[in-house]
C-alpha positions in Angstrom: -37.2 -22.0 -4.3 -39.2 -24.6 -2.0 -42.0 -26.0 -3.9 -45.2 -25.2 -2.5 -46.5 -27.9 0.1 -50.4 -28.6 -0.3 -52.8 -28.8 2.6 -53.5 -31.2 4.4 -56.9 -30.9 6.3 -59.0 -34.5 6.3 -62.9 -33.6 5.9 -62.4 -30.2 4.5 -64.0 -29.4 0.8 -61.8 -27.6 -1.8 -62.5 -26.1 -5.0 -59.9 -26.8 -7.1 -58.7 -25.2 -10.9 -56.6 -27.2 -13.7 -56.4 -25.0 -16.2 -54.9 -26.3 -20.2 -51.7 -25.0 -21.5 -52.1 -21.7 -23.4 -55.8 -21.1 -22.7 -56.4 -24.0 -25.3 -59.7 -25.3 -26.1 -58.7 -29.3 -25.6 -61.6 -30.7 -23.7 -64.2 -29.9 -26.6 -65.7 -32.4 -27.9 -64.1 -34.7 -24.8 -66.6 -33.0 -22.0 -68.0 -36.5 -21.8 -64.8 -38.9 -21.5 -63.8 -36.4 -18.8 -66.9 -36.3 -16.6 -66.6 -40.2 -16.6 -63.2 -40.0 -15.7 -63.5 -37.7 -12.4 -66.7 -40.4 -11.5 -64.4 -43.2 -11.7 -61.5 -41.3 -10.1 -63.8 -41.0 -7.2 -64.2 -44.8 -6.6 -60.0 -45.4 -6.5 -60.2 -43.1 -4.1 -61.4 -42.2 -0.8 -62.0 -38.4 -1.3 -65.7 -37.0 -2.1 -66.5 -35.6 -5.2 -69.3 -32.5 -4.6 -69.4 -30.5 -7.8 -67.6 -30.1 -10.5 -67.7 -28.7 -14.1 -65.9 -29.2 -17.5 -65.3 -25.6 -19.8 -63.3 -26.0 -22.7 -59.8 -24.8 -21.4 -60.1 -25.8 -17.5 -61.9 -27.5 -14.9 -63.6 -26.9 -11.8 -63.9 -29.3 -9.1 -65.8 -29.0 -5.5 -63.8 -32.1 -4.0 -63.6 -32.9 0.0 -60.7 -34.7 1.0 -60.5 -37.7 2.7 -57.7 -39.4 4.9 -55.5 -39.4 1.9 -53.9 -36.3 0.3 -55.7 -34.4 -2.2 -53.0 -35.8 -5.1 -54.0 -39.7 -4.7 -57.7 -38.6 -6.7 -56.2 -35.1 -8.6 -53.0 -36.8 -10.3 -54.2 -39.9 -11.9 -57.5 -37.8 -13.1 -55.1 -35.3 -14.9 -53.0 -37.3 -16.5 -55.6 -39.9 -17.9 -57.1 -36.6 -19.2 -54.0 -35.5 -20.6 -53.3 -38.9 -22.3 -56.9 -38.2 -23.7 -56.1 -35.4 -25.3 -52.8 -36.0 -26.9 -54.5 -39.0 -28.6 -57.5 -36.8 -29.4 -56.0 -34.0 -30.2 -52.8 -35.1 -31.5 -51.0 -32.6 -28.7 -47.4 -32.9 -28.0 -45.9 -31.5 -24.8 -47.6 -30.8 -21.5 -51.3 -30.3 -21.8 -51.9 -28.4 -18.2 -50.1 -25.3 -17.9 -49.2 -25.5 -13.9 -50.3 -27.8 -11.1 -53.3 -27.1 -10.2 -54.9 -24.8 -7.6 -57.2 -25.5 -4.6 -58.7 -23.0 -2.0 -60.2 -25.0 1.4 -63.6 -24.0 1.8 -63.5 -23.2 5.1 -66.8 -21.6 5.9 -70.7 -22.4 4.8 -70.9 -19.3 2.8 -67.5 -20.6 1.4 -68.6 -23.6 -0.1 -72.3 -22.7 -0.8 -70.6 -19.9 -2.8 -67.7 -22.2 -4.3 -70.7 -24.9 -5.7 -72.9 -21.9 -7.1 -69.5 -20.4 -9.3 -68.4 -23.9 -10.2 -71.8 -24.6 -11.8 -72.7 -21.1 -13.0 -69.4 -21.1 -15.3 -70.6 -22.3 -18.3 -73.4 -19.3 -18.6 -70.9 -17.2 -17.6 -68.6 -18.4 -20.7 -71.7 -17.9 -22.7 -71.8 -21.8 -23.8 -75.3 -22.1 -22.0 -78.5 -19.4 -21.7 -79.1 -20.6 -18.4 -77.4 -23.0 -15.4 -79.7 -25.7 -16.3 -78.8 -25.7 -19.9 -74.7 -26.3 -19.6 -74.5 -30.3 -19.6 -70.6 -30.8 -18.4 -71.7 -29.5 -14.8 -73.1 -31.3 -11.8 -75.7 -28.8 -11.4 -78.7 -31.3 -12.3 -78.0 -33.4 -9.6 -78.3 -30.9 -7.3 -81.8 -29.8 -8.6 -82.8 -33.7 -8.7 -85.4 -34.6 -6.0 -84.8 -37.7 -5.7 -81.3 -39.5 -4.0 -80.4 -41.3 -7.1 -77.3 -42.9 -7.9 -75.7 -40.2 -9.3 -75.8 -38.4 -6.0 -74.8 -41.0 -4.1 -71.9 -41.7 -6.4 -70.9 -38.4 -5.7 -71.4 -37.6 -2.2 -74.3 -34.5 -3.0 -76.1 -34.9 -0.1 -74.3 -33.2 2.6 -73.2 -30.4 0.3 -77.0 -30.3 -0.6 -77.5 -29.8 2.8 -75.8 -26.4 3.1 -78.4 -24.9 1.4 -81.5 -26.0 3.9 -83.9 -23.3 5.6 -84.6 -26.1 8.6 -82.2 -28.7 10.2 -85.4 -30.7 10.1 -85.4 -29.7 5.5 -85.5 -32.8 3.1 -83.7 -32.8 0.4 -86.2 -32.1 -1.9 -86.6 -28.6 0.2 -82.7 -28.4 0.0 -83.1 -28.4 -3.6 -85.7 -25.8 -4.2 -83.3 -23.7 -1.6 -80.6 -24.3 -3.7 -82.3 -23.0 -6.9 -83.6 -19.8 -5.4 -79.6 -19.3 -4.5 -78.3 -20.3 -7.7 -81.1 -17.4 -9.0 -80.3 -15.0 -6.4 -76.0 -15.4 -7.3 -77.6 -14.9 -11.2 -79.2 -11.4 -10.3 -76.8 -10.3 -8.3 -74.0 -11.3 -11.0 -76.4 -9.6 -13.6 -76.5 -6.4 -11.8 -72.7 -6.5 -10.8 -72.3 -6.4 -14.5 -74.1 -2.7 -14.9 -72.2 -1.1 -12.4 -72.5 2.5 -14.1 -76.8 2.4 -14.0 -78.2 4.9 -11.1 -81.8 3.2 -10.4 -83.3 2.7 -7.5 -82.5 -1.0 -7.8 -82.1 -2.8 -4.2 -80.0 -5.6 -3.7 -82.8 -9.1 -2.9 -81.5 -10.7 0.2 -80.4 -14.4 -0.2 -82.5 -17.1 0.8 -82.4 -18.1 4.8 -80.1 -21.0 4.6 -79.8 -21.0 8.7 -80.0 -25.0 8.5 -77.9 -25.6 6.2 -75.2 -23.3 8.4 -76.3 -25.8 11.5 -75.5 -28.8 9.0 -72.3 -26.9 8.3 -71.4 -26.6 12.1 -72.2 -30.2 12.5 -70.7 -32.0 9.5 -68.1 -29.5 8.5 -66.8 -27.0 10.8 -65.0 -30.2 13.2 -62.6 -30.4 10.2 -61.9 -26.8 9.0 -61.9 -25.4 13.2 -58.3 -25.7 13.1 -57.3 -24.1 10.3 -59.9 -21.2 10.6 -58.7 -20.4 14.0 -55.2 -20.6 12.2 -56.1 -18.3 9.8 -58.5 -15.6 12.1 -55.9 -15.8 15.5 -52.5 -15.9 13.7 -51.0 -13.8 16.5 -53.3 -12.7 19.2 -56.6 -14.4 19.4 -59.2 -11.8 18.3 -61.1 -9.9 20.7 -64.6 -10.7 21.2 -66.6 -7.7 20.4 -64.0 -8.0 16.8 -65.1 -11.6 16.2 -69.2 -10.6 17.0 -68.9 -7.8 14.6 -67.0 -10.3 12.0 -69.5 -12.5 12.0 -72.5 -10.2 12.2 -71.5 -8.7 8.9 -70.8 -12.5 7.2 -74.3 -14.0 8.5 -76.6 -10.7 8.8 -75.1 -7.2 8.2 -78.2 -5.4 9.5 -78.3 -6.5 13.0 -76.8 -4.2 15.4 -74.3 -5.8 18.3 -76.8 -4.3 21.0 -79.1 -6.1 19.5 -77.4 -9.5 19.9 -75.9 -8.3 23.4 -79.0 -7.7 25.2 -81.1 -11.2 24.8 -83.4 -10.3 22.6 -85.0 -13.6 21.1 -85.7 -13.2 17.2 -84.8 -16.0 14.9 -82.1 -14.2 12.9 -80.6 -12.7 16.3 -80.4 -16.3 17.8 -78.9 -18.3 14.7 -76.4 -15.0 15.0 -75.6 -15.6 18.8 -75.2 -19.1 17.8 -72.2 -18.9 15.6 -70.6 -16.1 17.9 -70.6 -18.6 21.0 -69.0 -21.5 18.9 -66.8 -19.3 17.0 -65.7 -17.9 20.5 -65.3 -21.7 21.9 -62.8 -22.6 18.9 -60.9 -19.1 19.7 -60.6 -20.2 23.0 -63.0 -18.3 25.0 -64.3 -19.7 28.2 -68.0 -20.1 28.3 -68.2 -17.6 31.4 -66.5 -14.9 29.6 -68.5 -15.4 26.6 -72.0 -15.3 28.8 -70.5 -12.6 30.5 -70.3 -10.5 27.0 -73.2 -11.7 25.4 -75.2 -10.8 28.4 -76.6 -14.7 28.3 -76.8 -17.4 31.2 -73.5 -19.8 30.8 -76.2 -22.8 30.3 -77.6 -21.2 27.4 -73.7 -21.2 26.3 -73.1 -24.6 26.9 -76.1 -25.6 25.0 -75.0 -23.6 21.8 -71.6 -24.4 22.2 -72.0 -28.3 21.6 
């Protein structure tokens, strides 16, 4: 059987799992060694380390890959942790049960979502009573409002970013976004958890993170473009009321296509417009057939599209 042949996409984040042989605790009591190993495995290489967080029996990494493959930061990482833990641990044999696994975060929602799990794992495991309480997590650097080194050792700000209200938001106002998501994910999780209950409970809406999508189109989206159009147009590029729809129900399920089709000029209907014409450009849509369907001038195209 051909071995499986990882991705190669240069600028794209991935959340990636290692989990230990057997579902064995090895990295208690070792939380610390590692976190300091995956800090120094970031300066022998040239990938960017966003998030990450250390349970007892796996790990979780946010990491976005640079020129080099993924393996050049992920192999010499693993097996200085697993030469840790044999000498630790006394543990003969291998200490990670497969090779690991890693998902390219392809969209903002994508990521924001892969951070918030990554550091929300240890409450979930019931080793902390709250995000903020669960040390082996990069989750305090995130809530930090100031760009300290830790940050800028491990390339924070531009996933911080994701989470803005304003293109214009500093990172302290990415932060406090951040937090209210982190919150929101907790509620939602909370709630997901009492499936059988028949209140009147209503879902909260997420916070507006429409800057941190722009950041996304800007920083982002040049690296994944290929690989989403791979994955949405396998065989026939999708049509383009399909793709509006698509999107409307990722970014804003309660806005109606008419709504978007006919020019009306609300915030949440523009940022929605927005995506559709630079999704359609990537597809392969010519900017007269895509101001032809959203009912726009093909100026007002060619300023979204860029």
């Amino acid at each position: 059987m051909p071995r499986y042949r990882r991705p190669q996409l240069p600028g794209v984040p991935f959340h990636i799992t290692a989990r230990i042989q057997c579902r064995e605790r090895l990295l208690a009591g070792v939380e610390s060694n590692v976190v300091a190993m995956m800090l120094d495995a970031r300066e022998r290489s040239d990938a960017a380390l966003v998030a990450y967080a250390v349970m007892p029996n796996h790990l979780h990494i946010v990491l976005q890959q640079g020129a080099r493959p993924l393996s050049d930061y992920l192999q010499p990482l693993l097996r200085r942790i697993a030469l840790l833990v044999r000498r630790v641990h006394g543990w003969e044999g291998h200490v990670f049960e497969r090779r690991y696994n890693e998902s390219a975060c392809l969209t903002a929602d994508y990521l924001r979502n892969a951070i918030a799990y990554v550091h929300l794992n240890g409450m979930r495991a019931s080793l902390a009573t709250s995000v903020d309480s669960y040390a082996w997590c990069s989750n305090r650097s995130f809530c930090e409002n100031n760009s300290d080194h830790t940050r800028s050792r491990l390339a924070m700000e531009d996933a911080l970013r994701i989470f803005a209200r304003r293109s214009d938001d500093s990172l302290l106002q990415c932060s406090d976004v951040y937090r209210a998501f982190i919150e929101w994910r907790v509620l939602m999780d909370a709630r997901a958890s009492r499936p059988d209950e028949t209140d009147d409970w209503h879902a909260p809406s997420p916070p507006c993170v429409a800057g941190g999508d722009d950041h996304w189109d800007r920083v982002y989206a040049p690296h994944a473009r290929g690989e989403v159009e791979r994955k949405l147009t396998p065989v026939r590029r999708m049509d383009l009321r399909d793709l509006a729809i698509v999107i409307m129900r990722e970014t804003d399920p309660g806005l109606k296509l008419d709504d978007v089709r006919r020019g009306a000029s609300r915030r949440a209907v523009l940022h929605v417009r927005r995506k559709i014409i630079r999704r359609a450009t990537a597809a392969g849509y010519t900017g007269r057939a895509i101001s032809s369907f959203l009912g726009v001038s093909p100026s007002t195209v060619s300023r979204d599209r860029a």
